[in-house]
Wavefront OBJ file of the C-alpha trace (Angstrom):
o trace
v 102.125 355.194 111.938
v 105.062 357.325 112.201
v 106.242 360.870 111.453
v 107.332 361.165 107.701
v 109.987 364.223 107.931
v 111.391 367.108 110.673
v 112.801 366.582 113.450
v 110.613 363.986 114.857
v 110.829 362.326 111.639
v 110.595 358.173 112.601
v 108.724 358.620 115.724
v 105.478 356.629 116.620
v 101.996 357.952 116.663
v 99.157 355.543 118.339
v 95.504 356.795 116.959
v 92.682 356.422 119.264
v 90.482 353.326 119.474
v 88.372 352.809 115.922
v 90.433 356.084 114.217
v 91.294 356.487 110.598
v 94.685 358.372 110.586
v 95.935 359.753 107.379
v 98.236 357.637 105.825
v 102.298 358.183 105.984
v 101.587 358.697 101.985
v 99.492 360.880 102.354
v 100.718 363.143 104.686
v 103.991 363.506 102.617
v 101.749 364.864 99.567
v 99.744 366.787 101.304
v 103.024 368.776 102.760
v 104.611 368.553 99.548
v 101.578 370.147 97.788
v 101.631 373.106 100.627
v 105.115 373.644 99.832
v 104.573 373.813 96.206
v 101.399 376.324 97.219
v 104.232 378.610 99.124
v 101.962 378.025 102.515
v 103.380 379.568 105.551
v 103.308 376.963 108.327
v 103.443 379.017 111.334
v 100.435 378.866 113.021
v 98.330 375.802 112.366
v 95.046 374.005 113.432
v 94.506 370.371 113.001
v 90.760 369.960 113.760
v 89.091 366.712 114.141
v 92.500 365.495 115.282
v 92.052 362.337 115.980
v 95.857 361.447 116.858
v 97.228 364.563 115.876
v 99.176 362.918 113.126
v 98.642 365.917 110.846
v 99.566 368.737 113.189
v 102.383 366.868 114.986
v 103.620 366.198 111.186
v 103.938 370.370 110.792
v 105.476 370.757 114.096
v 108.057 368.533 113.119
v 108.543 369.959 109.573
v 108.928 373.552 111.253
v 105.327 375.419 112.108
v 105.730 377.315 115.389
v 102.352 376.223 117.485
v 99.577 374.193 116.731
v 95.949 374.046 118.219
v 94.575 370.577 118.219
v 90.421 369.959 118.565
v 88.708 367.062 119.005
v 85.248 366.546 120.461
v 86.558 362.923 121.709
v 88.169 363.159 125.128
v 89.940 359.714 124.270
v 91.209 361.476 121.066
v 92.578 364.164 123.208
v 94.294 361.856 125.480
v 95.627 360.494 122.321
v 96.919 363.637 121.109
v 98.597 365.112 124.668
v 100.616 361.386 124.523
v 101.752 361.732 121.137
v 102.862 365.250 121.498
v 104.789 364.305 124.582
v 106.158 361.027 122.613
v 107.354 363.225 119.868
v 108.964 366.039 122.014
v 106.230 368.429 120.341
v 104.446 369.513 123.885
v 105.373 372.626 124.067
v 104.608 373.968 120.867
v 100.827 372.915 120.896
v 97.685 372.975 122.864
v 94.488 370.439 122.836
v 91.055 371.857 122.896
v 88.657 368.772 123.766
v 85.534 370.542 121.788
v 82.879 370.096 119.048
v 85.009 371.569 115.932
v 81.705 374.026 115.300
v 82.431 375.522 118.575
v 86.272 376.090 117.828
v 85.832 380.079 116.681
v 83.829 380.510 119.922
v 87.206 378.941 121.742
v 90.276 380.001 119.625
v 92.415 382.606 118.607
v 93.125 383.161 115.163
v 93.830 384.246 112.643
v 95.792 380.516 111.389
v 98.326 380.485 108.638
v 97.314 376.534 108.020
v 94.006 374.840 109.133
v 94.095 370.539 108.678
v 90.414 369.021 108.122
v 90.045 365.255 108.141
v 86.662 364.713 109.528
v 85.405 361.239 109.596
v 83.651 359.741 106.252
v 80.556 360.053 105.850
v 79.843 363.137 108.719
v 76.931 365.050 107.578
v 78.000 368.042 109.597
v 81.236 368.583 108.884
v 80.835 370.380 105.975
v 78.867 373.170 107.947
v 81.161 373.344 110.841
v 84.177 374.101 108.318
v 81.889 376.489 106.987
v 81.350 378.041 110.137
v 85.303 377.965 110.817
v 86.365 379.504 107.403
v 84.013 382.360 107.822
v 85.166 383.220 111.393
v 88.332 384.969 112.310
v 90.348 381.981 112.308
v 90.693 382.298 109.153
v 92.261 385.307 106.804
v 91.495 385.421 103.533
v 94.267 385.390 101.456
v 96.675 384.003 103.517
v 94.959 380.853 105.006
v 95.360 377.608 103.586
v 92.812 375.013 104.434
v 93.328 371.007 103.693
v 89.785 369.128 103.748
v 90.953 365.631 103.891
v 87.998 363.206 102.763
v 86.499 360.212 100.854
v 87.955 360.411 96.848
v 84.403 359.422 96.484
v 82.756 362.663 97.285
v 82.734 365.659 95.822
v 84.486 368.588 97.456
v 82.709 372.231 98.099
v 83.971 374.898 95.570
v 83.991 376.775 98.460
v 84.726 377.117 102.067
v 83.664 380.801 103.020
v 85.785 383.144 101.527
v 88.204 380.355 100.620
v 88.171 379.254 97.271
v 89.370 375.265 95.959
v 92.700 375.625 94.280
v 93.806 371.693 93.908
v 92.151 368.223 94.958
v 94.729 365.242 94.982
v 93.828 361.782 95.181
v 95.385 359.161 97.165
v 93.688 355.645 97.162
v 90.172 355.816 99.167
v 91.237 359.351 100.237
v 91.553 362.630 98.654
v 93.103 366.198 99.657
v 91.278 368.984 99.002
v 93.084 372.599 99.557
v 91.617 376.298 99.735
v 92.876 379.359 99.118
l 1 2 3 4 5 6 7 8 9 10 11 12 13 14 15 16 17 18 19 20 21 22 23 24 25 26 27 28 29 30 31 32 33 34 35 36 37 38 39 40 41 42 43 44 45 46 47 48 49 50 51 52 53 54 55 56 57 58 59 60 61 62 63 64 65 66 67 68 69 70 71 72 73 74 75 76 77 78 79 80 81 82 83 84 85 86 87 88 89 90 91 92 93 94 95 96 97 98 99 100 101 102 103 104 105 106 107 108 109 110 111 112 113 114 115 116 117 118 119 120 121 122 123 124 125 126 127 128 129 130 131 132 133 134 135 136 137 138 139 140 141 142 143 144 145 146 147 148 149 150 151 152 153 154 155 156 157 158 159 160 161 162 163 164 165 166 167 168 169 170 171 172 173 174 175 176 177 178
């Protein structure tokens, strides 16, 4: 997989062993829909990151820092590579940490915060609860993206963050919260 656009645009991103990274389609509608949504890309968390495809893909395309959690320490390998590959290193961090524990952890508040927990994880939806009702979030200015299965339903709700748009993409869907 490689970066769709910014200054790392064409670089290679390796995923962990047995990830699902969002597709180079998908990532290029999901940051033209936050551009059409006027999201500020400044500060940004990409949880579940897996390879850090979607938070490498805002460093390059102009946010300022990015946090990075994963509970996998392989992921997190993953992720500290791909930054380096990319250049990106310096503009990021990688917490290795169950995403429920992240507000215990972080610093917010987050301009943008990427979701793209695996299929099918029957606590994800409480640990983005848990995240969009802590201070890593502000209300109002916060976008978050809940990448997930275009077969399930998303929340109405995340918190104080209400669903604005849901696109579809083949098996996947994009889900974003105002």
């Amino acid at each position: 997989m490689r970066i769709t656009a910014g200054r790392a645009k064409g670089r290679e991103l390796r995923g962990p062993p047995g990830a699902r990274p969002s597709s180079g389609r998908v990532r290029a509608a999901l940051f033209s829909a936050l551009q059409s949504l006027g999201a500020d890309l400044s500060r940004v968390l990409d949880l579940y990151a897996g390879s850090g495809a979607l938070g490498i893909e805002a460093l390059s395309r102009g946010a300022n820092w990015c946090d990075f959690v994963d509970q996998s320490a392989a992921a997190c390998r993953q992720v500290r590579r791909n930054l380096e590959a990319t250049g990106l290193a310096a503009q990021a961090a990688v917490h290795c940490l169950p995403v429920e524990r992240a507000p215990e952890r972080l610093r917010g508040p987050y301009t943008l915060v990427l979701a793209d927990p695996p299929y099918g994880d029957a606590t994800a939806l409480a640990a983005l609860e848990r995240v969009a009702t802590s201070h890593l979030v502000e209300a109002g200015r916060t976008v978050l993206v809940l990448e997930h299965s275009a077969r399930t339903a998303p929340p109405l709700r995340l918190g104080p963050l209400e669903l604005v748009k849901t696109l579809r993409h083949g098996d996947s869907a994009l889900s974003f919260y105002r």
